[in-house]
C-alpha positions in Angstrom: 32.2 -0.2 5.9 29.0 0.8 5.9 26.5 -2.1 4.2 23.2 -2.5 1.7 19.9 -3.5 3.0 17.9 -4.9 0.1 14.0 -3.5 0.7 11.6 -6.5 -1.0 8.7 -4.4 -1.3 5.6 -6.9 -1.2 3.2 -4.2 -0.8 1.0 -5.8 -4.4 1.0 -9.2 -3.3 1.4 -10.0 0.5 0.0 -6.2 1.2 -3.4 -6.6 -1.3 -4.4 -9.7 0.8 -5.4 -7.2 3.6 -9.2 -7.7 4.0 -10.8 -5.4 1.3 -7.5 -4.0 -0.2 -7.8 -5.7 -4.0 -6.7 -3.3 -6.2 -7.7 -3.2 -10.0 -4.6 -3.4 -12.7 -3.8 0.4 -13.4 -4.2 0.7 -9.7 -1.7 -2.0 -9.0 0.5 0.3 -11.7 0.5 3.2 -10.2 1.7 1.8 -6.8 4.3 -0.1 -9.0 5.3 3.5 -10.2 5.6 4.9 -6.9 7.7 2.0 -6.1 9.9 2.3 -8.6 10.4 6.6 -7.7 11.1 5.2 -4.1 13.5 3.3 -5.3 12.8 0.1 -3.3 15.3 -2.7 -4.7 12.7 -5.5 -5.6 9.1 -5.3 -6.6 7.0 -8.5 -5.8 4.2 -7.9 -8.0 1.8 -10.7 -7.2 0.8 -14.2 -7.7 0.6 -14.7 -11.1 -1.6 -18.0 -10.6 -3.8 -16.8 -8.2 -5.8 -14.9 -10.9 -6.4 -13.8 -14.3 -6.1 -10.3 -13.3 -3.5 -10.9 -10.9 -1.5 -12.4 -14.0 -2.0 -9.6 -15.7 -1.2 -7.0 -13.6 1.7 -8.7 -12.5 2.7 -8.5 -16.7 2.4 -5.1 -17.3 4.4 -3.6 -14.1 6.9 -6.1 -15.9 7.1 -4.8 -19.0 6.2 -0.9 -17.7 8.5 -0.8 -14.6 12.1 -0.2 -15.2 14.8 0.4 -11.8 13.5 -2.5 -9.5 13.7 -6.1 -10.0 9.9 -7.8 -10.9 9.2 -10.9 -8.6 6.3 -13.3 -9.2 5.3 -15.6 -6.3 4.7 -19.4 -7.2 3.9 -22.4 -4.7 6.3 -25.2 -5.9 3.9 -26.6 -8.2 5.5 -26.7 -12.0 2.2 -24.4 -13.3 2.9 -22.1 -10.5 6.7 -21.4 -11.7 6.0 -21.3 -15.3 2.8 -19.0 -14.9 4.5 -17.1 -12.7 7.6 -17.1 -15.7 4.9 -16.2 -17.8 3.8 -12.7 -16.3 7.5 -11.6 -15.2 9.8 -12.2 -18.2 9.1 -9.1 -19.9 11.3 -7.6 -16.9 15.1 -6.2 -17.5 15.4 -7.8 -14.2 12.3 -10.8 -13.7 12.9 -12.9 -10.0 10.6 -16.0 -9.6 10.0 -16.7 -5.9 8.7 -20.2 -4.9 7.7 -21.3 -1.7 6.5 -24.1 0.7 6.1 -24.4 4.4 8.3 -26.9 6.4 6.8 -26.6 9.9 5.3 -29.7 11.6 2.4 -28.1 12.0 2.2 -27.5 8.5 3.5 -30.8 7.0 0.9 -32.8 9.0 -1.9 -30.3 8.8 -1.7 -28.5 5.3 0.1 -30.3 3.4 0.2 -34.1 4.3 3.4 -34.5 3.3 7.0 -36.2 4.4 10.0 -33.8 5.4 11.6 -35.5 2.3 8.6 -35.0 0.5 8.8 -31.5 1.3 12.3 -31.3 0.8 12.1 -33.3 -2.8 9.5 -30.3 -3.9 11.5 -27.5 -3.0 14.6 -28.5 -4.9 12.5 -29.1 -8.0 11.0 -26.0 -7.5 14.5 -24.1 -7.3 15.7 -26.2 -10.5 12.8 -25.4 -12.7 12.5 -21.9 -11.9 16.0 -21.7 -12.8 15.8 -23.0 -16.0 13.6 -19.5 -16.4 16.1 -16.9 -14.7 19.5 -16.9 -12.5 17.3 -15.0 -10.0 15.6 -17.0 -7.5 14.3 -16.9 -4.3 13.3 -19.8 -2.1 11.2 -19.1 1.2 10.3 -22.2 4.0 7.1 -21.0 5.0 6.6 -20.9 8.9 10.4 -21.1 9.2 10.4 -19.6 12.8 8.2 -22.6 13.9 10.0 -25.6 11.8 12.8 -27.5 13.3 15.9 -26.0 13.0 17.7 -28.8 12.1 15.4 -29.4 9.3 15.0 -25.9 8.3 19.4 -25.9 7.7 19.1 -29.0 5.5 16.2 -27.3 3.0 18.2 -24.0 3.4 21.4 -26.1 1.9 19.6 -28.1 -0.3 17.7 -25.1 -2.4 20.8 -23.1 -2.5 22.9 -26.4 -4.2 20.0 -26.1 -6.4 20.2 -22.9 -7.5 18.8 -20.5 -5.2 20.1 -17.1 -5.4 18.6 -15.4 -2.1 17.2 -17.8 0.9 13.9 -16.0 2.6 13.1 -17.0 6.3 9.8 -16.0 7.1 8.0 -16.1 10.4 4.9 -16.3 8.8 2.7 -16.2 12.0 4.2 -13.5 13.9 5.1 -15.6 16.6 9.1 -14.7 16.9 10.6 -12.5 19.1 13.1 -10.5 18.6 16.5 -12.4 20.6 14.5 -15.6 19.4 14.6 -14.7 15.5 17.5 -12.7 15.4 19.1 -16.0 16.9 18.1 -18.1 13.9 19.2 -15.8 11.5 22.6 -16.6 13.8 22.5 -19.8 13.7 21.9 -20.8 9.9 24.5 -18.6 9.3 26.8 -20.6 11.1 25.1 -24.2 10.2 24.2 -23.9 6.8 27.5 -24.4 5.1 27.0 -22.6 1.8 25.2 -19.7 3.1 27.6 -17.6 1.7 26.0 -18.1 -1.9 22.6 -16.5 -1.3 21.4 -13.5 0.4 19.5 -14.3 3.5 16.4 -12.4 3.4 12.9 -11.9 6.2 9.5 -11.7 5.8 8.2 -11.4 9.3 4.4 -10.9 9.4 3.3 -8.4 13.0 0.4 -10.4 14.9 2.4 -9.8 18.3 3.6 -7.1 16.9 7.2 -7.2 16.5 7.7 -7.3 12.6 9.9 -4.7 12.6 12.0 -5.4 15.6 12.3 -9.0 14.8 13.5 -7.8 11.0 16.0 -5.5 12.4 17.1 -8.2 15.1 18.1 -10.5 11.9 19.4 -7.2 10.4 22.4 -7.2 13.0 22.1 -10.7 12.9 23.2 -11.2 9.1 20.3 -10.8 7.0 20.8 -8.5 4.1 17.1 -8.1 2.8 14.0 -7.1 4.2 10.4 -8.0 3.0 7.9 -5.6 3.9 5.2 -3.2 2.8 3.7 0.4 3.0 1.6 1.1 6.4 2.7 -2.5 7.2 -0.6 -4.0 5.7 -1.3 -7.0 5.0 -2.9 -10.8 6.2 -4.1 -10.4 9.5 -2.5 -7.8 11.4 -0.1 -6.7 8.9 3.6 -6.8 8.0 7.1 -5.1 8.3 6.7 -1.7 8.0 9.0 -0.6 5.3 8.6 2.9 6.8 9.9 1.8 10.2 12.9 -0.5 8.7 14.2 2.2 6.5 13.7 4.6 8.7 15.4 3.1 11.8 18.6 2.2 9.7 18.7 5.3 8.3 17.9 7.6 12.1 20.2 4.7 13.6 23.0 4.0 10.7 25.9 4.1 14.0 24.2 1.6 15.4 23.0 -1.0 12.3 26.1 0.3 10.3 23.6 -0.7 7.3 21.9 1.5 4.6 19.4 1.3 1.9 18.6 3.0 -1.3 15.4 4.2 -0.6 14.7 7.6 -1.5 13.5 8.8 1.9 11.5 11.9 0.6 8.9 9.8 -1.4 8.2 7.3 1.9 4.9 10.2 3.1 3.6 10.5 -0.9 3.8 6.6 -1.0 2.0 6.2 1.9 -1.0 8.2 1.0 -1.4 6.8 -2.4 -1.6 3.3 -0.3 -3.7 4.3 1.8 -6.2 6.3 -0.6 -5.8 3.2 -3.0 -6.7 0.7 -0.5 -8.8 2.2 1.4 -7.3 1.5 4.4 -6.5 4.7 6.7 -3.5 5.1 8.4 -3.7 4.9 12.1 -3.0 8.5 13.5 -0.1 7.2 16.0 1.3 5.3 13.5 5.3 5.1 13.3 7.0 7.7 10.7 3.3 8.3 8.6 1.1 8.9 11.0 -0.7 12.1 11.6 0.5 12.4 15.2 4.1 11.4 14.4 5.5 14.7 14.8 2.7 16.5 16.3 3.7 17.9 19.9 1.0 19.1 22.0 2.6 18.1 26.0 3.7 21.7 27.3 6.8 20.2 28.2 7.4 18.7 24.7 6.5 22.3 22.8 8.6 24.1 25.0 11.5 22.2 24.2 10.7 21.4 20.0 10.7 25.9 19.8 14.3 25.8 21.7 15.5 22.5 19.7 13.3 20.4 17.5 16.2 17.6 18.4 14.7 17.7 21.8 11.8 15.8 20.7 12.1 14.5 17.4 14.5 12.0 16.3 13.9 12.4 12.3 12.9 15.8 10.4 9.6 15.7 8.7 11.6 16.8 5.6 13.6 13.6 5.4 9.9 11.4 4.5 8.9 14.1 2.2 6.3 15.7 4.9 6.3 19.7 5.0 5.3 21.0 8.2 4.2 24.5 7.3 0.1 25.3 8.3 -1.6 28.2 6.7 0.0 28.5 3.2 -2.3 29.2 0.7 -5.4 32.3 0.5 -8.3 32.7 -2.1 -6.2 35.5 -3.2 -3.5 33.3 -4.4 -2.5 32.8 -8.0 -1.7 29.7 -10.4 1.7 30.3 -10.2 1.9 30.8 -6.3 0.4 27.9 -6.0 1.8 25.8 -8.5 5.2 26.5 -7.0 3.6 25.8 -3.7 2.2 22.3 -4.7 6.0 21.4 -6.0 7.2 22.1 -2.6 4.9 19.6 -1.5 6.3 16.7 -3.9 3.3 17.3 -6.5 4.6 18.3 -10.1 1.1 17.9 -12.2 0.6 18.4 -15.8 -1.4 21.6 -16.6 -4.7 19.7 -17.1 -4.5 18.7 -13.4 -3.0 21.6 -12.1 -5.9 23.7 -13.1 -8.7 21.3 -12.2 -6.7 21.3 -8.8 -6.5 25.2 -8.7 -10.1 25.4 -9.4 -10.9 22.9 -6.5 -8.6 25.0 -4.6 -10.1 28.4 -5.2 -13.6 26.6 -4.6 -12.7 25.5 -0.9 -10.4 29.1 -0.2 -13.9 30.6 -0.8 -15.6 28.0 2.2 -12.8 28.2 4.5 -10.4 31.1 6.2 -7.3 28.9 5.9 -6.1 26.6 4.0 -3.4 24.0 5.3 -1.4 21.9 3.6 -3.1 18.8 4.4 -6.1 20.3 2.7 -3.7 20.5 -0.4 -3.1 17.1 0.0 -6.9 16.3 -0.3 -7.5 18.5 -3.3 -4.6 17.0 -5.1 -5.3 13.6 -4.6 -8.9 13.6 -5.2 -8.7 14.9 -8.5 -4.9 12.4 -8.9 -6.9 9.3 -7.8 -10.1 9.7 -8.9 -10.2 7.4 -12.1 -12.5 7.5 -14.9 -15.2 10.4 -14.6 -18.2 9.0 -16.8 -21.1 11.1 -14.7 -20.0 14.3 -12.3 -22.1 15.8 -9.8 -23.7 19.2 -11.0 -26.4 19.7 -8.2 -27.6 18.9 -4.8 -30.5 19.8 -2.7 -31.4 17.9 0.6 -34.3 18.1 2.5 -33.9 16.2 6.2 -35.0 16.5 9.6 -35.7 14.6 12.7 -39.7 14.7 12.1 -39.4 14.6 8.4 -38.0 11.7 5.9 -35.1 12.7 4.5 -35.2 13.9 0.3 -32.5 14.3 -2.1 -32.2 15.9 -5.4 -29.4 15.3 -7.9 -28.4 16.0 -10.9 -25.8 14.8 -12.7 -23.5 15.4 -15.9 -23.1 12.5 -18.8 -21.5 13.7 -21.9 -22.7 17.7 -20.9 -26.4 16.1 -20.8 -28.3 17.0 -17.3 -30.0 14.1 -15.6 -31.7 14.6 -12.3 -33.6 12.9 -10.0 -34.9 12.0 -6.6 -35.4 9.5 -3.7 -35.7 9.4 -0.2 -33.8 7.4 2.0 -32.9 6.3 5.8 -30.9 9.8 6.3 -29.7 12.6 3.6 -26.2 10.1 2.7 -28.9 7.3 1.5 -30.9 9.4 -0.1 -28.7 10.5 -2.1 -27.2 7.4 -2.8 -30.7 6.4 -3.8 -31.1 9.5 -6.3 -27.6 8.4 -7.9 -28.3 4.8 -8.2 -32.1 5.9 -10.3 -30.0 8.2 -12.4 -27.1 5.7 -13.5 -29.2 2.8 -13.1 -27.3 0.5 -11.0 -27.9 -0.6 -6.9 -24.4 -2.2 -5.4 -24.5 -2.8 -1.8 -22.6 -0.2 0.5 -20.2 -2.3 2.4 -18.4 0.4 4.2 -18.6 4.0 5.0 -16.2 6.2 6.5 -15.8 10.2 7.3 -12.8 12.2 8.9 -11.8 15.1 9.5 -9.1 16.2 7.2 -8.0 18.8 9.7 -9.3 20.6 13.0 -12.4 23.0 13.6 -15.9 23.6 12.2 -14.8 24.5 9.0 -12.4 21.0 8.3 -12.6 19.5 5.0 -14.7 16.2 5.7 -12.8 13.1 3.9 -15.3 10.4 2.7 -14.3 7.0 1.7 -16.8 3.9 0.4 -16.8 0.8 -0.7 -19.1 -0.9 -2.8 -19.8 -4.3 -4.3 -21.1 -4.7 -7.4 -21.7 -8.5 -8.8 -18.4 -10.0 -7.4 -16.4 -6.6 -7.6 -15.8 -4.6 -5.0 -15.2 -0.5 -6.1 -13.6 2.1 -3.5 -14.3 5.7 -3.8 -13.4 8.9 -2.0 -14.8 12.5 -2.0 -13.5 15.5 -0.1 -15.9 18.9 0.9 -16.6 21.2 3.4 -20.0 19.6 3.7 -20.4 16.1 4.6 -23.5 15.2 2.8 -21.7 16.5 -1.1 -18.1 14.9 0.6 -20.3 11.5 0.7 -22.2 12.2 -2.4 -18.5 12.7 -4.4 -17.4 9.3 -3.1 -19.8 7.4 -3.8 -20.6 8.9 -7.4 -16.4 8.1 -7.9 -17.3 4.7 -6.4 -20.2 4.1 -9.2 -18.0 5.9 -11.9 -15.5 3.0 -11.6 -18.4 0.5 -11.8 -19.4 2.3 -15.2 -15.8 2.3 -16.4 -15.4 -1.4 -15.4 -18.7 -2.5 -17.6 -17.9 -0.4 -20.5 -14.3 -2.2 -20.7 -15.5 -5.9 -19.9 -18.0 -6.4 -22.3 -19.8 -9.3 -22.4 -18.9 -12.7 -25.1 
């Protein structure tokens, strides 16, 4: 009989602490939603402690999010557990997950504690969160370091106190496959009442071998999998839940395991990750990437027109990726392309679909074809845009190698024209300077970066920024034809949510 594969989906707590992924609260909901459409089984939110806004986000995917349970994370401290109570009760289905590590390094180090000592805090961890909700999890940070012998008696303890599902993380990356898949083995056989909680992994990828260390304790009798979308996260990332799902589902004879995952949404996910973040996904990247079932080896082509089995394992269908190029004309209608769009996974609401039909007419007239990914970019910069206080009207740039580079702007703020000026280092900063006179504002530009949405001379240039204003930090993106108005859109979408964010944290 074929088994369930629980996917933990800790893409909004153990995936935000990716260097320069913090997302804002309706951006943390919208993931949360996407979430819940791929129907992962459990939805760890955040750390409800950590932050006000954390707490707060963490609240409202609990009281908005229906389908997946709604974990908090909490150390074993008592305000950890009942903050993280706190944000998560609203949930049909809330889980509290406590944690604290039990590896020698880590006593003697970190925390300064006694096994016993360590041991005495889980349990009351376990008890009190319990007292909250039937559902709780229990994790010994830096298990695949700590003494096995020691790791069995905290398993045994926390599930006599309560613990519903036992997580086993190797919280360094350090495993290796035979190795963890071993100790999943072995606690199975040495911790005697096992058989009351689901054994679960959270293995991060610094050697990289997340994946094949979770699926090693997959056939070695663990029955959830903590991961996230891309695999970001701390450091070098972790699980893929791309590449887990995936393999049990290409390899089900093998694992004789399953999940519920709706495959099709795994590509839309992805990108609204990645364009939330800000964090590209790498073009050779397992199952997402650009290249994943691009073919250019002779050899390889040959055999995908005869077969596509030949060279590809998975159909791009089955993540919710369509394959077609050319697909759309300047002489194509709403409906055409409406209908088009829905192929794609995209069902917008009229407002969006003509805003996106507009953009798309605008770049049918720039280009000779239009390809799907360019459909992707049109969609998604109107979808995850965010608040639109000033929009770009005009631009004029003046640059050269012998002359300093001039830009003109103007902008729209409640149908009013504003424009102005400035010169900068290169045509980008000077228009970044003519923005920042006309709003009024001057963050720091932490990061720029441009790509090439497709191939050839006419490729719509992707632009993604981040900026930091006061102790926020703001992404925004902007797609074009031309580079300059591709950089001027995202960083105008940058300084829009910097607008947005003053207007609705107004000062005491």
């Amino acid at each position: 009989m074929t088994e369930k594969i629980k996917i933990f989906d800790t893409t909004l707590r153990d995936g935000e602490q990716s260097p320069g992924a913090s997302l804002n609260i309706e951006e943390k909901l919208k993931v949360a939603k996407q979430l819940a459409k791929l129907n992962v089984d459990i939805i760890e939110a955040g750390f409800p402690i950590s932050s006000a806004g954390d707490f707060e986000a963490v609240k409202l995917i609990a009281k908005t999010i229906s389908g997946p349970i709604i974990c908090g994370l909490s150390r074993t401290a008592p305000k950890d557990i009942d903050r993280s109570w706190e944000a998560i009760k609203f949930s049909k289905k809330p889980r509290i997950h406590t944690f604290i590590a039990t590896s020698d390094i880590h006593l003697k180090t970190k925390l300064k504690k006694s096994k016993k000592e360590v041991l005495d805090l889980a349990v009351k961890a376990v008890r009190r969160a319990k007292r909250y909700t039937e559902d709780v999890e229990f994790s010994p940070e830096d298990a695949a370091r700590s003494d096995p012998l020691y790791l069995y008696q905290i398993i045994k303890a926390v599930i006599e106190a309560g613990a519903t599902t036992v997580n086993i993380p190797d919280t360094v990356g350090y495993s290796t496959p035979f190795e963890f898949g071993e100790l999943i083995a072995e606690i199975k056989e040495n911790v005697k009442n096992i058989s009351r909680a689901t054994i679960s992994v959270h293995c991060h990828n610094d050697l990289g071998m997340a994946t094949a260390n979770s699926l090693s304790a997959v056939k070695n009798g663990a029955r959830q999998v903590e991961c996230t979308i891309n695999g970001i996260g701390e450091r070098a990332g972790n699980t893929s839940l791309e590449e887990i799902v995936m393999s049990l589902h290409t390899r089900r004879a093998f694992f004789g395991m399953k999940t519920g995952i709706n495959t099709q949404e795994i590509y839309p996910t992805s990108r609204l990750v990645s364009a939330l973040t800000g964090i590209p996904v790498q073009p050779n990247k397992a199952i997402v990437g650009k290249n994943a079932f691009a073919h250019e080896a002779g050899i390889h082509q040959d055999g995908i027109l005869k077969g596509r089995r030949t060279y590809e394992i998975m159909t791009p269908q089955s993540i919710g990726l369509r394959m077609s190029k050319l697909v759309m004309g300047k002489h194509s209608g709403r409906h055409a392309f409406q209908v088009h769009l829905r192929k794609m996974g995209y069902k917008l609401d009229n407002n969006d679909l003509e805003k996106a039909f507009l953009r798309f007419k605008d770049l049918a007239d720039k280009k000779k074809e239009v390809l799907d990914e360019d459909l992707v970019m049109i969609v998604e910069e109107g979808i995850f845009a965010g608040p639109e206080t000033y929009s770009l009207e005009y631009l004029h740039i003046s640059s050269g190698n012998k002359t300093v580079p001039t830009a003109t702007v103007k902008l729209s703020l409640n149908k009013r024209l504003i424009q102005e000026a400035a010169c900068g280092d290169g045509p980008v900063d000077a228009v970044c300077q003519a923005i920042n006179r006309i709003v009024g504002v001057n963050p720091k530009l932490l990061e720029y970066s441009l790509k090439a949405v497709t191939g050839g001379t006419e490729a719509l240039g992707e632009v993604t920024v981040k900026i930091k204003a006061g102790k926020d930090i703001f992404l925004g993106r902007g797609t074009s034809t031309d580079i300059v108005e591709a950089s001027a859109k995202a960083y105008l979408n940058a300084i829009n949510k910097v607008v947005y964010r003053k207007k609705k944290v107004k000062p005491r």
